[in-house]
N, C-alpha and C positions, 0 to 999 in steps of 0.2 A: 535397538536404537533408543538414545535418551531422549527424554521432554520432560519438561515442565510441569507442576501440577494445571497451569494454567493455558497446558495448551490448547485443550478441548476447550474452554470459552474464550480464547484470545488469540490463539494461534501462539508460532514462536518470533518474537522478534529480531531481526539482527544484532549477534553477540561480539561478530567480530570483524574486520574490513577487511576484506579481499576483493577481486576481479568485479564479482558481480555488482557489488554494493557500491564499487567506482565506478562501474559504467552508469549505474540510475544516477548517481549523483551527475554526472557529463549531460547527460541528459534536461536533468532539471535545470544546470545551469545555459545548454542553452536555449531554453523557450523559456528561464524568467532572469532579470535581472537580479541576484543576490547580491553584490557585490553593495556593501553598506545598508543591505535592507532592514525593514523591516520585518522579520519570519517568524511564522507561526507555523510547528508542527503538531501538526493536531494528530493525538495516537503517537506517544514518541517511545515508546518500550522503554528500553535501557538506555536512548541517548545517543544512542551510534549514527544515525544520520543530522539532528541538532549539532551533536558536539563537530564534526566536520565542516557545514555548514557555518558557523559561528569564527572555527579556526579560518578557514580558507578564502572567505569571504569579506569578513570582520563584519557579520551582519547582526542586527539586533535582532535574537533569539531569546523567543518563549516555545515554551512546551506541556505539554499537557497528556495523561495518561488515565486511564478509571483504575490502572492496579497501581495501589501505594507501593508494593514491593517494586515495580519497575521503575517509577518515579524516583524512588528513596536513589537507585541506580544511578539515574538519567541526572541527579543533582548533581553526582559528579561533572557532569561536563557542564548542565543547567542549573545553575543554584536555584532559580524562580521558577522549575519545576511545580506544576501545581497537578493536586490529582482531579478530574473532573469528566464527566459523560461529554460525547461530541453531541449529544442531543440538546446541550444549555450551556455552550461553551462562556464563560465567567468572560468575556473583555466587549468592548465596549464598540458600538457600530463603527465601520470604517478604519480599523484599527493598522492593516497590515498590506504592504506591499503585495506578498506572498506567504498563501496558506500551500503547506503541503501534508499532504494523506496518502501515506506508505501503507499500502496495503492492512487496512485499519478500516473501512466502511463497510466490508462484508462481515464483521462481527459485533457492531452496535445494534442497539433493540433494534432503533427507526433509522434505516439508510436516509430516508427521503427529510426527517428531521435535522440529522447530520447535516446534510448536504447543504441544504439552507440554514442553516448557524454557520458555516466553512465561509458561505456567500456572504453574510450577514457583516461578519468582519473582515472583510478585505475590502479595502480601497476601492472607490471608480477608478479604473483603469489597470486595477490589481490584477494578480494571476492565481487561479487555483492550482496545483499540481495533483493528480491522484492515480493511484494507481491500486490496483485492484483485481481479483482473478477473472480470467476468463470462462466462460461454461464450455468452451470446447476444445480445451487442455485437454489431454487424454486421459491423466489421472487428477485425481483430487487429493489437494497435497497437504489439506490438513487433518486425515485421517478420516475414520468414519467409526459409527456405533453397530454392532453385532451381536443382536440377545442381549443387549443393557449393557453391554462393556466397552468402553472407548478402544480405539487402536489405532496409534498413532502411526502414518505413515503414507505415503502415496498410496493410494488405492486406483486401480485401470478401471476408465467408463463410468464411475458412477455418474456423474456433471450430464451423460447423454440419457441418462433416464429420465421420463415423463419426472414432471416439478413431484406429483405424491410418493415413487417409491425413493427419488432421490434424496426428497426432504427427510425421510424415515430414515434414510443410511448417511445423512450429514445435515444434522436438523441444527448444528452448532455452530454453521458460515455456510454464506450465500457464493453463489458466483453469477457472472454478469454474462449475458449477450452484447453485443455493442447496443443494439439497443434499448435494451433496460439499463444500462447506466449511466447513458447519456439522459435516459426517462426522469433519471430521481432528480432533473434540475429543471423540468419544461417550466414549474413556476417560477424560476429563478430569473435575476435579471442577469444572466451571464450569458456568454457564446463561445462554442467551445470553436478556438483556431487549433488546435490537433488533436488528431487521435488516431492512435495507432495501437497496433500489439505486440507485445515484444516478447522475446524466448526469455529463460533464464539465463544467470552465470554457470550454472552447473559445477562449482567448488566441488562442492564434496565427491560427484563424481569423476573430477578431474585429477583430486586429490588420491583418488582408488586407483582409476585405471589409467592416468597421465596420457601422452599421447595422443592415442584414439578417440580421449573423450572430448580432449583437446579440438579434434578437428570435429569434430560431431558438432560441436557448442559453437564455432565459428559458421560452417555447413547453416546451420539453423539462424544464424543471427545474420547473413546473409540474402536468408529470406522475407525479414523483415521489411513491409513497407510495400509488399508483393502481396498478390489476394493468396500467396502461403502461408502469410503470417496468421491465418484461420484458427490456427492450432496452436497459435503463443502462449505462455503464460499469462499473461499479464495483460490488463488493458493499462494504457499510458495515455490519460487525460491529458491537455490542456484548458483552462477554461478564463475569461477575461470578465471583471466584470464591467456592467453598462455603466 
């Protein structure tokens, strides 16, 4: 399986739009207004969820990355791409309708820093959008460390191990309970109106084994919204602020 040199400290970001990457998008749009906003994607990799958002919306989009090489990317669709830490986001209090954070806050130093700079610029009355792993996903999808060697790939269980032997076998991203990451905002002056868990798009296994995997991936996104959604991928914030 390929990656990135960057995927042990960043993870991989979305390189290309399919199924999965339209449903979050459907999603975002509807718990925030985009439609002429102002948007801030904070963590934008290569630009594949801004440049969407900007086409389909016609919203005023900035962007922001810590790796230059992905930014240099993401110009394409964001020319005013800047590179920058979520922990001292560069724009100015109050700035933005809607912030969104695509799975981008389990791999910054300080989540809890993050999260209040996310808050920091958006508007009263603004929306956060974030979305972020779950800890009880079955596997852990941005690989893990073995005797000092990365290896990229889903690994089973590791997320249910006590926080010490888990941090030793993926000390390179976090993942959330619902409640620690509703936690990283109690100082915040925001309220979260949704939260849920959601499965993945499953592409590439759909792309393998078509059909079957097809219905497996609808099966599971069915359960959403259900206390079976325990085992989603994904936690799916919404957050307002005061």
């Amino acid at each position: 399986m390929n990656h990135s040199d960057l995927a042990a400290l960043r993870g991989e970001p979305s390189y290309v739009w399919r199924a999965g990457q339209e449903r979050r998008l459907q999603m975002m749009a509807e718990w925030a207004q985009l439609n002429g906003a102002a948007v801030l994607v904070a963590g934008c990799g290569v630009g594949i969820y801004a440049r969407q958002i900007r086409q389909r919306f016609h919203s005023a989009v900035d962007a922001f990355d810590i790796e230059l090489e992905r930014v240099s990317t993401a110009r394409n669709a964001i020319p005013d791409a800047i590179v920058s830490a979520g922990e001292s986001i560069p724009f100015r209090d109050d700035a933005f309708d809607v912030v969104l954070s695509h799975e981008v806050i389990e791999h910054v130093k300080d989540d809890r820093r993050s999260a209040a700079e996310m808050v920091r610029v958006l508007k009263p009355g603004g929306r956060l959008l974030l979305f972020c792993p779950n800890r009880w996903y079955p596997f852990e999808t941005h690989g893990h460390y073995w005797r000092g060697q990365y290896r990229f790939g889903n690994t089973p269980l590791i997320n249910y191990l006590p926080d010490g032997p888990r941090d030793r076998l993926a000390p390179h991203v976090r993942a959330y309970t619902a409640r620690a990451v509703r936690q990283l905002f109690a100082d915040c002056p925001i309220e979260c109106v949704h939260h849920s868990r959601i499965y993945g798009g499953y592409d590439n296994l759909i792309a393998r084994m078509g059909r079957p995997a097809r219905i497996l991936r609808d099966f599971l996104h069915r359960l959403e919204r259900t206390p079976l959604d325990v085992w989603g991928l994904s936690h799916f914030l919404v957050l307002q602020k005061r």
